[in-house]
C-alpha positions as CSV (number, residue, x, y, z in Angstrom):
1,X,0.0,0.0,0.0
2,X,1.0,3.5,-0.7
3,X,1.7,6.0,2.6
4,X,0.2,8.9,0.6
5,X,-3.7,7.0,-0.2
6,X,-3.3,5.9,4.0
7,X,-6.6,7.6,5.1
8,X,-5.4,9.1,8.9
9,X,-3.8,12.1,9.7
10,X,-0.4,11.7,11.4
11,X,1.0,14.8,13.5
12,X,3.6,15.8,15.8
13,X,1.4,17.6,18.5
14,X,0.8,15.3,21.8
15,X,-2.7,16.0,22.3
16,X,-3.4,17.6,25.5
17,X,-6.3,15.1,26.7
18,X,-4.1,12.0,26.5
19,X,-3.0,10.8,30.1
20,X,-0.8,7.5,29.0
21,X,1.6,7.1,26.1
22,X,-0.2,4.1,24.1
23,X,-3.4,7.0,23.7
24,X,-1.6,10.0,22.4
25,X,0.3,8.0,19.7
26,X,-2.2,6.1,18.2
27,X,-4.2,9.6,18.0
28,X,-1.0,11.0,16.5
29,X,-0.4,7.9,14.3
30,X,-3.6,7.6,13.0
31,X,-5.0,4.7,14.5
32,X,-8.4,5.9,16.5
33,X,-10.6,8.7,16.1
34,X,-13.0,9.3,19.2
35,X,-16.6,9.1,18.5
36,X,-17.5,9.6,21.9
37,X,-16.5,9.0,25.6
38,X,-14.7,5.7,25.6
39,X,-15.8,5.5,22.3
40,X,-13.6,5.1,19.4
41,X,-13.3,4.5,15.8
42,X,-10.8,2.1,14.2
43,X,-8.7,3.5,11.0
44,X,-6.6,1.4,8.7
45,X,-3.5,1.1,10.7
46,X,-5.1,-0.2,13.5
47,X,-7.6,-2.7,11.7
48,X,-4.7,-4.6,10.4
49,X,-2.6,-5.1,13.7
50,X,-6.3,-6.0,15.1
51,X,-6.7,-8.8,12.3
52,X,-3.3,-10.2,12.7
53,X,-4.0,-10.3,16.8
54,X,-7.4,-12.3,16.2
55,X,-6.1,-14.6,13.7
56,X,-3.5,-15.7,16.6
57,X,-6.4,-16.3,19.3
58,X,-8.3,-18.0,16.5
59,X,-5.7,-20.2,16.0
60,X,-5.0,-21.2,19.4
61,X,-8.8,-21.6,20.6
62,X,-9.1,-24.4,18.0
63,X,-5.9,-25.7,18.6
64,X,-7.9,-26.8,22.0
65,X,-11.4,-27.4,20.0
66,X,-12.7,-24.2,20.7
67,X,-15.6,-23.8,18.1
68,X,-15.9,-20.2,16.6
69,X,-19.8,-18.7,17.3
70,X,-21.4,-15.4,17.2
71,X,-23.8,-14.0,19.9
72,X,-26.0,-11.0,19.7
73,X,-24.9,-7.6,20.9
74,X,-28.5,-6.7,21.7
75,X,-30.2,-9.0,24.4
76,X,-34.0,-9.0,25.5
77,X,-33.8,-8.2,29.5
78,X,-35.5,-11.3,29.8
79,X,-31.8,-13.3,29.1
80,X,-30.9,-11.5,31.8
81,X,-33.3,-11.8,34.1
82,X,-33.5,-15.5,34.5
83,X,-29.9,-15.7,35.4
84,X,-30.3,-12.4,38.3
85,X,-27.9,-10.4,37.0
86,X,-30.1,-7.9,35.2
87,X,-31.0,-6.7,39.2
88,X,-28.0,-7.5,40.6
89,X,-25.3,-5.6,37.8
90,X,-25.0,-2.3,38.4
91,X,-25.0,0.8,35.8
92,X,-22.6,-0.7,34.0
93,X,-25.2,-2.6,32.5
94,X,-26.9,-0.5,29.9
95,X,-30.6,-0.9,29.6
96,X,-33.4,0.6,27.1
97,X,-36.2,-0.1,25.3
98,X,-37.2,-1.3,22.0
99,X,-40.0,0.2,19.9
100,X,-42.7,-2.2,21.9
101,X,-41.5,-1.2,25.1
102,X,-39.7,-4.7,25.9
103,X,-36.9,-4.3,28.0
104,X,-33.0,-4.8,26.4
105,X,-30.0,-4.7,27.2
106,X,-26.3,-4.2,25.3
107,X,-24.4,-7.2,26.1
108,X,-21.0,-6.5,28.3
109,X,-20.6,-9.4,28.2
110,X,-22.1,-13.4,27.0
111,X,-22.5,-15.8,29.5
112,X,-26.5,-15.7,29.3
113,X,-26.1,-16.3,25.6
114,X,-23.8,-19.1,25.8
115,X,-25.8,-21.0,28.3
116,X,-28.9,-20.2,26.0
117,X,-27.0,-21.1,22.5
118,X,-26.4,-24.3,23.7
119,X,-29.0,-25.8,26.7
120,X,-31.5,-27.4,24.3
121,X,-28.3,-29.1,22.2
122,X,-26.2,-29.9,25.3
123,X,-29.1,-32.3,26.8
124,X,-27.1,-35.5,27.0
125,X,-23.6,-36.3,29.0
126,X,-22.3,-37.4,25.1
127,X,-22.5,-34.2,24.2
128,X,-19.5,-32.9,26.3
129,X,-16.9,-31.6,26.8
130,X,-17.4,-28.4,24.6
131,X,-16.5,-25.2,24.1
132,X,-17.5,-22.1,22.2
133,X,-16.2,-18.8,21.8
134,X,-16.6,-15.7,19.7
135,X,-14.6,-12.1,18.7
136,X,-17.2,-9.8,19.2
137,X,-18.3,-6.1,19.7
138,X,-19.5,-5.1,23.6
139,X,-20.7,-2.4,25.5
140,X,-20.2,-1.2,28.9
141,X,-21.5,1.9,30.2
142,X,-17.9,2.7,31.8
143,X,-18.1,5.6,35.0
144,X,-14.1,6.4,34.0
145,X,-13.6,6.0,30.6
146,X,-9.9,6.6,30.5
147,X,-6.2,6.1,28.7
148,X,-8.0,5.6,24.9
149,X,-8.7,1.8,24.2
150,X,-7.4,0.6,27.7
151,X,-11.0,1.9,29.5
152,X,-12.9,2.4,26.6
153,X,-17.0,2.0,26.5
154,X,-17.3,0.0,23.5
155,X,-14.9,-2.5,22.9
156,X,-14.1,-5.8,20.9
157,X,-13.4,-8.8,22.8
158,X,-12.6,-12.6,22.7
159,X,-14.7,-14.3,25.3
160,X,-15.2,-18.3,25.1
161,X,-17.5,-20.8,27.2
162,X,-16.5,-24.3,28.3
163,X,-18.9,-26.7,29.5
164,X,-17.9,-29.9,31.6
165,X,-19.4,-32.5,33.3
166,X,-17.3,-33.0,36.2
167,X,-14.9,-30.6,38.1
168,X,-11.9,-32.9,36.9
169,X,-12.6,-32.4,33.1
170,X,-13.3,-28.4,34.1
171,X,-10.0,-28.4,35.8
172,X,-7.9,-30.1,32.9
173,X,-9.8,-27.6,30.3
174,X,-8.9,-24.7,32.3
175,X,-5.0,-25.9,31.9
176,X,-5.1,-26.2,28.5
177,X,-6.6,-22.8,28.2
178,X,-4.2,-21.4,30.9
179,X,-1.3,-22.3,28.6
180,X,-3.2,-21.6,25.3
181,X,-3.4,-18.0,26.7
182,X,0.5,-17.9,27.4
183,X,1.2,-19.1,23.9
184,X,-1.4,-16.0,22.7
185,X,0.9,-13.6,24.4
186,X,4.2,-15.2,23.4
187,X,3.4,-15.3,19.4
188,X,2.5,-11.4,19.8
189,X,5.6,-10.8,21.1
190,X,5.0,-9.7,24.5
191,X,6.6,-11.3,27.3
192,X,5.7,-8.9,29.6
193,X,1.9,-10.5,30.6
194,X,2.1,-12.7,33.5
195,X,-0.4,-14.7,34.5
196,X,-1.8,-13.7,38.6
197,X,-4.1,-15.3,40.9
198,X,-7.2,-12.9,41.1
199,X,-10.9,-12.5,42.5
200,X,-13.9,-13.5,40.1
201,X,-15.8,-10.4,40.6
202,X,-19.0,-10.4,39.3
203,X,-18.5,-13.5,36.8
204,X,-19.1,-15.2,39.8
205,X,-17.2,-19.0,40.2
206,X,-14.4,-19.6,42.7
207,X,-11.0,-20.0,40.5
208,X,-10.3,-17.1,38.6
209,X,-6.5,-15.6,37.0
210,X,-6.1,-12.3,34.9
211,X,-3.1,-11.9,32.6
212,X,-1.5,-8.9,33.0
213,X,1.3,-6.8,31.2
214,X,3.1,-5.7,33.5
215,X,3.2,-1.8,33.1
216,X,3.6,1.6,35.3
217,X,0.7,2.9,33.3
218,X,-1.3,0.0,34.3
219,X,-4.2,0.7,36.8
220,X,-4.2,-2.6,38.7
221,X,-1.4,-3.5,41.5
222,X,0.1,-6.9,41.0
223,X,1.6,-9.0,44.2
224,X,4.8,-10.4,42.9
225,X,7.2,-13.0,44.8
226,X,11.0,-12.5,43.9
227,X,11.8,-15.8,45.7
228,X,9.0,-18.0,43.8
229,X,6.6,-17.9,40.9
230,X,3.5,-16.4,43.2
231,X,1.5,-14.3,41.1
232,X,-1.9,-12.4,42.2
233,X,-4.0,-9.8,42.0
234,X,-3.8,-7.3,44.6
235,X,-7.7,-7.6,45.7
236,X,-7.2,-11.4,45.6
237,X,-3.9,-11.2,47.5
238,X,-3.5,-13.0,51.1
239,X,-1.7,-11.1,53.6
240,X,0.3,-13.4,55.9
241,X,1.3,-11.9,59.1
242,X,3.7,-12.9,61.4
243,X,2.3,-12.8,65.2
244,X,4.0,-10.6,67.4
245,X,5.8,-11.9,70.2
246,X,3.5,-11.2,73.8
247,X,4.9,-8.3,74.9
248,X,7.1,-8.6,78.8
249,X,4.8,-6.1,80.2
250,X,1.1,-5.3,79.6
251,X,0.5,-1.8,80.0
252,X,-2.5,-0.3,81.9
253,X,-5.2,0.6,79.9
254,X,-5.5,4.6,80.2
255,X,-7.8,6.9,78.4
256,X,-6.1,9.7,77.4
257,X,-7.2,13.7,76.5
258,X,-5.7,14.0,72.6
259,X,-6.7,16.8,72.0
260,X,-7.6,17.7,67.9
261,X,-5.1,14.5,67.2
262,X,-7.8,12.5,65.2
263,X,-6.4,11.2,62.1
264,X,-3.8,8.4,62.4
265,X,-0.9,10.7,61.2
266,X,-1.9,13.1,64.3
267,X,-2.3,10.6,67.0
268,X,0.8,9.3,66.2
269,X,2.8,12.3,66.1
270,X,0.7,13.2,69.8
271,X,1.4,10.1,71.4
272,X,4.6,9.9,69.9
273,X,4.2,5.9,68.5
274,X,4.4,4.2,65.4
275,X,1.4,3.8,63.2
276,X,2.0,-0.1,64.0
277,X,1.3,0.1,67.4
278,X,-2.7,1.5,66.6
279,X,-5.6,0.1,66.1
280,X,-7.5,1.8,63.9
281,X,-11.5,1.7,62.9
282,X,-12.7,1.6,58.9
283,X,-16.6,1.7,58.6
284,X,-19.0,0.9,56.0
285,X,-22.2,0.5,55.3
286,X,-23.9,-2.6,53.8
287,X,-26.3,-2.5,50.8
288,X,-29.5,-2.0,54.3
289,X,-27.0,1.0,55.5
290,X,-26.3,-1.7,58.6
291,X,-22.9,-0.3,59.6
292,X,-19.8,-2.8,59.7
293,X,-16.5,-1.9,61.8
294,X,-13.4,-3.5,60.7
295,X,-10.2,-2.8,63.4
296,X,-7.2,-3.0,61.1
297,X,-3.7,-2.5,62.4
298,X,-2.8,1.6,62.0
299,X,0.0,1.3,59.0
300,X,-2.4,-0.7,56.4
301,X,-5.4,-0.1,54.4
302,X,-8.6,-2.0,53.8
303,X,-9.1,-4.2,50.9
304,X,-12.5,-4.0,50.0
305,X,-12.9,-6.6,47.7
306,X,-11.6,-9.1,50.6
307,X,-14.4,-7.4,52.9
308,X,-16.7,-7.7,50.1
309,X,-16.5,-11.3,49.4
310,X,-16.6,-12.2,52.9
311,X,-19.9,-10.0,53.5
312,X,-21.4,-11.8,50.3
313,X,-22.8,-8.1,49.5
314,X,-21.8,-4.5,48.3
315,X,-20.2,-2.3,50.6
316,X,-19.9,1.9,50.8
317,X,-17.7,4.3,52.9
318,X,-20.5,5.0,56.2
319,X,-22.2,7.8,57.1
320,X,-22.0,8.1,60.4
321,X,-24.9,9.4,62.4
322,X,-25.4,10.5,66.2
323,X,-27.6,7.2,66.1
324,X,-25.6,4.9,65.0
325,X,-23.6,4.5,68.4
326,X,-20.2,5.2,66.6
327,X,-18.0,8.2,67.0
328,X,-16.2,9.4,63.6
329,X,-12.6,9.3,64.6
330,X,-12.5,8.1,67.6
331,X,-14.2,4.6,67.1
332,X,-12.3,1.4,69.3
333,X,-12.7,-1.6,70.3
334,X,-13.6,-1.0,74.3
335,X,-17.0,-1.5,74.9
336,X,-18.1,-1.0,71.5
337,X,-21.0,-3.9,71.4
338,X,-22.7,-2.2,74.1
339,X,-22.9,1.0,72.1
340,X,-24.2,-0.2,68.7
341,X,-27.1,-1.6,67.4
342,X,-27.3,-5.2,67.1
343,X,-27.2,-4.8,63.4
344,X,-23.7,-3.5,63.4
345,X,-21.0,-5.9,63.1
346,X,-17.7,-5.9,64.2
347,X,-15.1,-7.6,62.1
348,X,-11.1,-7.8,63.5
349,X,-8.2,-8.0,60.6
350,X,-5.8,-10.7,60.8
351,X,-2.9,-7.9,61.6
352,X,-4.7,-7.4,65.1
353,X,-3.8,-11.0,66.3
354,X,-1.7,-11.4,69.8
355,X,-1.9,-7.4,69.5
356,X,-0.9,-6.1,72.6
357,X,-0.2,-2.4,73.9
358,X,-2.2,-0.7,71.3
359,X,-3.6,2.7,71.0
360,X,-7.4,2.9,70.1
361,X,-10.2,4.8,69.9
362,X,-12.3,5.8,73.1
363,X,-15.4,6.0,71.6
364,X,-15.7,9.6,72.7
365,X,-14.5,12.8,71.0
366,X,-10.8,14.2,71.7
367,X,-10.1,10.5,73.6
368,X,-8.4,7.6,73.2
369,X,-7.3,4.1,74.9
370,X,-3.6,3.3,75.0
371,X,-2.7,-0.3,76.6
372,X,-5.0,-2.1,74.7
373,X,-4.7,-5.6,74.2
374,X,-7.4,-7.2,72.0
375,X,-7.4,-10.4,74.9
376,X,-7.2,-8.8,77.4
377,X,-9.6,-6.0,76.7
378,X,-11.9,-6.8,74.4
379,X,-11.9,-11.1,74.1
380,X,-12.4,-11.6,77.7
381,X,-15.7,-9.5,77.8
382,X,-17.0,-9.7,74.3
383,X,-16.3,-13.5,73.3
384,X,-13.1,-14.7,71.2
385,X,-12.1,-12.9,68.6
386,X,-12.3,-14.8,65.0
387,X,-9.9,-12.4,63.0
388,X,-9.9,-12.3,58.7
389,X,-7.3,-11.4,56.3
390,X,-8.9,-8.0,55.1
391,X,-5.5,-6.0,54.3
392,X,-3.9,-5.0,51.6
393,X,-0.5,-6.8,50.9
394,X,2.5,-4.2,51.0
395,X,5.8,-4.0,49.7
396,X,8.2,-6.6,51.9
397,X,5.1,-8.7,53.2
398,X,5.6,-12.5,53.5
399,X,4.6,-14.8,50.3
400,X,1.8,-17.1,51.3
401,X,3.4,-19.5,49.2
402,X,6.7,-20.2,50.3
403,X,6.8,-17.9,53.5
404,X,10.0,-15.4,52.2
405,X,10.0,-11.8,53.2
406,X,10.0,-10.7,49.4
407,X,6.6,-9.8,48.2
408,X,7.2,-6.8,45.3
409,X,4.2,-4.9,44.5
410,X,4.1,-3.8,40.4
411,X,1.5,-2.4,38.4
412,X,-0.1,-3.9,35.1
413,X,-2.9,-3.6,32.4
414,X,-5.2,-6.7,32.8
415,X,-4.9,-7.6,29.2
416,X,-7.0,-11.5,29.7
417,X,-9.2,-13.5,32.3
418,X,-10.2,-17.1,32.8
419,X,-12.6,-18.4,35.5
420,X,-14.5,-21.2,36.6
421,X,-18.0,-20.4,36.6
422,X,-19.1,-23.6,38.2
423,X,-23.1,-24.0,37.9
424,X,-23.3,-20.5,38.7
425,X,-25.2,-19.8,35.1
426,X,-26.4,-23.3,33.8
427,X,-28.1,-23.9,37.5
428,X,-29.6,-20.3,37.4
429,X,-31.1,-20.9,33.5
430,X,-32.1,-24.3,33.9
431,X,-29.5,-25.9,31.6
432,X,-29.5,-29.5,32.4
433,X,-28.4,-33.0,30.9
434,X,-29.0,-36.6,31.4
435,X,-25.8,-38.6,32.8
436,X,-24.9,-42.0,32.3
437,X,-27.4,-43.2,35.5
438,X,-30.1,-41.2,33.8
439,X,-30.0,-38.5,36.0
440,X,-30.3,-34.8,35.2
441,X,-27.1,-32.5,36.2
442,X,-26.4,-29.1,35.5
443,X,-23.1,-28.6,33.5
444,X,-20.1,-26.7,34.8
445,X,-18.3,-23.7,33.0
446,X,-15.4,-22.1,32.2
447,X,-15.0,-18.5,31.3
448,X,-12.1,-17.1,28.9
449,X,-12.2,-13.4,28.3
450,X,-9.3,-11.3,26.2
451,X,-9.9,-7.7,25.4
452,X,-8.6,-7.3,21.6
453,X,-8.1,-3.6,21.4
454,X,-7.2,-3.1,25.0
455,X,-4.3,-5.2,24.4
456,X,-3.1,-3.6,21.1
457,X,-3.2,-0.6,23.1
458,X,-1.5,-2.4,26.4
459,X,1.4,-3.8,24.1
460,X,2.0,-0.4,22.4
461,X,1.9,1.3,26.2
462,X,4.5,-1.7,26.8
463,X,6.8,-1.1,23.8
464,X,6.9,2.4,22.1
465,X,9.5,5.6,22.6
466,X,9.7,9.0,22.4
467,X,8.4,8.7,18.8
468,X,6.4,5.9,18.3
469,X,5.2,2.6,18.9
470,X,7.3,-0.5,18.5
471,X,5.0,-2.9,16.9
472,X,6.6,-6.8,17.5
473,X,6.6,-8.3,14.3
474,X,3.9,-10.9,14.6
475,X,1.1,-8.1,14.6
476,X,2.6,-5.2,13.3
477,X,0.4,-3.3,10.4
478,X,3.1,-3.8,7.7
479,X,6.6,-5.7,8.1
480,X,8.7,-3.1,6.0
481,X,8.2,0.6,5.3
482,X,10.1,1.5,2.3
483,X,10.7,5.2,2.1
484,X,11.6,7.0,-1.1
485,X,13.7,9.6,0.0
486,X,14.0,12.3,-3.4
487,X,11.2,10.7,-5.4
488,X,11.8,13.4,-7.9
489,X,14.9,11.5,-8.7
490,X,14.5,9.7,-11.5
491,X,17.1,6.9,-10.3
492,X,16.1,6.7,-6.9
493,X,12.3,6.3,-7.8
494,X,13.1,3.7,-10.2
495,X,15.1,2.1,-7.8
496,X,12.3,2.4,-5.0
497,X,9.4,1.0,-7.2
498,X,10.9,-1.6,-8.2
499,X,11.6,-2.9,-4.6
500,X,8.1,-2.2,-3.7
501,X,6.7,-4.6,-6.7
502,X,9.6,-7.4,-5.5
503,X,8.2,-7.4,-1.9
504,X,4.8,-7.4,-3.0
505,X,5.7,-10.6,-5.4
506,X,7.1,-11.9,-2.2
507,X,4.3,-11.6,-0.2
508,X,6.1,-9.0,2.0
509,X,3.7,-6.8,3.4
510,X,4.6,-3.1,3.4
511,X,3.6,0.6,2.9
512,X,5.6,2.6,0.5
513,X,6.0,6.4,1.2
514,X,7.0,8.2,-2.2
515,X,5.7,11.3,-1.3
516,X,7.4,14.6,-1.9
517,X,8.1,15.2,1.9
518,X,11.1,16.4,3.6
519,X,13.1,13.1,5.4
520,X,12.4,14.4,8.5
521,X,8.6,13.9,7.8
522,X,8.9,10.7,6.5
523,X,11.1,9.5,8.9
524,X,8.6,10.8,11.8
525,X,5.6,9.1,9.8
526,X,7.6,6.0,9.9
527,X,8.3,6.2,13.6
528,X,4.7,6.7,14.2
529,X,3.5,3.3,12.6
530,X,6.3,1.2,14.0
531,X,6.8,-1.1,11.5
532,X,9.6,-3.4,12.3
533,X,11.8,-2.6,9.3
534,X,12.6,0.9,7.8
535,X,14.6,0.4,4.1
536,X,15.5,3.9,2.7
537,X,16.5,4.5,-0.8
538,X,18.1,7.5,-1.4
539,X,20.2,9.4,-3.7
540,X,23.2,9.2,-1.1
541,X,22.8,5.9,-0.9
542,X,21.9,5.0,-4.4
543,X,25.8,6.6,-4.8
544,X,27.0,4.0,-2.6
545,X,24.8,1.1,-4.2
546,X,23.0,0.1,-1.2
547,X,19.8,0.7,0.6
548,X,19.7,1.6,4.3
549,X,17.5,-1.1,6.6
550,X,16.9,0.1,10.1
551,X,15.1,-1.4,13.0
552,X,12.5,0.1,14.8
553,X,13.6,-0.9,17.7
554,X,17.5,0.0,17.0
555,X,18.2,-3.5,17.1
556,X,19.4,-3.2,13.5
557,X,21.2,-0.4,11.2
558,X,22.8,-1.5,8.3
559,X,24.0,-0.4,4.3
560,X,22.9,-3.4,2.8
561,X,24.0,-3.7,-1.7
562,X,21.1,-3.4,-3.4
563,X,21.3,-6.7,-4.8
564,X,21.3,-8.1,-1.3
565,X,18.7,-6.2,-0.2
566,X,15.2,-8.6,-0.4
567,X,17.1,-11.5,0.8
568,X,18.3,-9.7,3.9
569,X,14.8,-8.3,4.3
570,X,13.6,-11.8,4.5
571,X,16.1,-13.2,6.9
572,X,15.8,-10.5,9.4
573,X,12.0,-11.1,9.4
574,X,12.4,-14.9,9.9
């Protein structure tokens, strides 16, 4: 293809609106044009890369019998409905009506489709193991649509559906799908995804892992073990904490006068302690606005989606009211359940076990306890204390997997997802079949999501510099970008056309730029596409009888003779 019939305007000019890298350069290359928030359309450049990253997951999913299908992006509410989730998702979900009034929605996403595709077919135990998948267009009605195709609104997107008859056969699928993913990642050329341990989120089942490409731009912390392979997600992250040693003296407990000291920072600095040694009160409120009180240990932070999953229901920072019992900043432990209404719950984080000699809150304004020992003070009235991991893990925490000091917190772009569903959708829809004692059973699923534009964009966030984006070879748009430098010269445009017909003979994909530029806006144009190999003919180098080849990624720079020239194109792209 020629540069000069490319339609997409390429220009210098970072746009001011672009917060991460991989969004201002495929404005400035000409990839996407937004429509709308978090909506975007595709040009040229982009379409090809996306082709070239679908035909590699199409070719993996059948290489484990996955069976290509299509679902509908528009749903009847209905669908919904008989699996709970059109109640239970929130506005993410986006709802309307047709021209009869019946409720719709715009699918986020296909599990109620799957489950209804195939429950009449699937009604006999010969029928499995399957599993289907599609590469289709979704909608979800993003709050933060952010960072160009990595939060976007509308989005394309590889999801597949396995369905099992027993946890075993579920369990070896989700292997094989496990390392079909890896090989996904590794034939684009990006060995920066890593697969982590996560939580299921709304998908609902118990195992879940995201693959993520490891990133500072990324959004999502990931929990990383220098000492083993443990991998997770950070709101699916166990914090292991070491028990402190009983202290040699127990300390009175004393309520003390502090004054305006009410944030942790400020008590600390009054009672002149370490953030360690408090005991500090987060409060939320439950989906009824009951109240819950989690103590956590003064130096870490909640994570919610711990707290969530053991509630079993939605949680929000509280309110606090005079009638609630509780006192904003100076909630403790002491004598707390004879304060509260019976609806309040008290949870205690794992980092408050064998605490001893604690500051707390004295339930009372400018006060607080010191000497507190949760025993001593608050077991020996109240009942034992049954303490949960609810932290967040922090850099130097212990690995839950092989016990070494060297957790490493990172950040990455969640770039795929599997999970085990379980009956979680086939139970709730009535899928059933008949087994081999003539029973009926409900069929197990797998769930395996990647996002195809969000991982273009991810890999280009990954691999670009100061001038453009470093495409790896299996997906960039073109392999070689043959630049005419002087096309007015007769020689050197000879010279150039005739390469360009060779590597189209060859089956060489590339973009020729013969345009009457200066170098310096070719050579920028040719940055901004990222095609693996640059060959310039010029009329310096037409002199010399050689072409220039050039890397993108500086890996290569070399005056090749022009008779040498398409057989060292075709080695360096082996």
């Amino acid at each position: 293809m020629k540069l000069d019939k490319l339609v997409g305007e390429r220009f210098k000019e970072r746009p001011v609106d672009c917060v991460v890298d991989s969004h201002a350069l495929m404005i400035r290359g000409g990839y996407i044009k937004q429509v709308g928030n978090g909506v975007y359309s595709s040009y040229t450049v982009l379409r090809r890369i996306s082709a070239k990253v679908e035909r590699i997951i199409k070719e993996e999913m059948e290489r484990i019998d996955g069976q290509e299908v299509q679902f509908p992006v528009v749903m009847p509410a209905a669908l919904w409905e008989e699996s709970g989730r059109y109640a239970s998702v929130g506005a993410e979900l986006l709802r309307f009506s047709d021209r009869t009034g019946a409720p719709m929605v715009l699918g986020m996403t296909h599990e109620e489709a799957a489950v209804h595709l195939v429950r009449e077919y699937a009604n006999s135990y010969t029928k499995y193991p399957f599993m289907i998948y599609q590469i289709q267009t979704k909608f979800r009605d993003e709050a933060r649509a952010r960072a160009g195709l990595i939060r976007v609104r509308e989005f394309t997107m590889k999801d597949g559906y396995s369905f099992h008859t027993s946890q075993d056969d579920l369990d070896d699928y989700y292997s094989k799908c496990h390392h079909a993913y890896k090989n996904i990642f590794a034939r684009m050329g990006v060995p920066q995804v890593v697969s982590v341990e996560s939580d299921s989120g709304m998908m609902g089942g118990k195992v879940a892992h995201e693959f993520m490409l490891l990133a500072p731009a990324g959004e999502d912390t990931i929990v990383v073990c220098d000492a083993c392979e443990y991998r997770a997600n950070m709101e699916s992250a166990e914090r292991v904490h070491k028990k402190p040693q009983s202290a040699e003296n127990l300390d009175e407990l004393a309520k003390i006068h502090t004054a305006a000291a009410k944030t942790i920072p400020e008590v600390c600095d009054f009672l002149k302690i370490p953030e360690t040694s408090l005991c500090k009160a987060v409060i939320f409120q439950k989906e009824d606005n009951a109240f819950v009180v989690v103590f956590i240990r003064g130096d870490l932070e909640i994570n919610e989606t711990k707290l969530k999953n053991f509630l079993k229901e939605e949680i929000k920072p509280a309110i606090i009211t005079l009638e609630s019992g509780l006192s904003a900043g100076y909630t403790g432990p002491i004598d707390l359940p004879n304060r509260i209404s019976e609806t309040t719950q008290i949870l205690f984080d794992r980092s408050l076990e064998g605490g001893e000699n604690l500051c707390c809150g004295a339930n009372e304004d400018e006060h607080h306890y010191t000497g507190f020992s949760v025993a001593r003070d608050f077991s020996q009235k109240f009942g034992e204390v049954a303490f949960h991991d609810f932290a967040k893990v922090v850099d130097g925490d212990i690995c839950p997997r092989c016990g070494e000091p060297e957790i490493d917190l990172m950040r990455g772009i969640e770039v795929g997802n599997i999970f085990q569903l379980g009956t979680k959708y086939t139970q709730a829809m009535q899928m059933q079949y008949t087994d081999q004692n003539g029973e009926l059973q409900y069929p197990l699923m797998g769930c395996y999501g990647i996002g195809v534009g969000r991982l273009i964009a991810s890999i280009c966030e990954a691999s670009h510099d100061d001038y453009g984006p470093i495409w790896p070879k299996a997906i960039a748009p073109w392999q070689v970008h043959l630049c005419c430098v002087r096309a007015d010269d007769e020689n050197v445009k000879r010279l150039a056309d005739s390469l360009y017909s060779q590597l189209q003979e060859r089956n060489i994909e590339v973009i020729y730029d013969d345009r009457p530029v200066r170098p310096g806006v070719m050579f920028s144009d040719a940055d901004l596409l990222g095609v693996p190999l640059r060959v310039v003919c010029s009329p310096r180098n037409l002199k010399e009888n050689v072409c220039e080849i050039i890397a993108r990624d500086k890996s290569v720079q070399q005056k090749t003779p022009i008779g040498q020239v398409l057989e060292e194109i075709e080695n360096l792209l082996c």
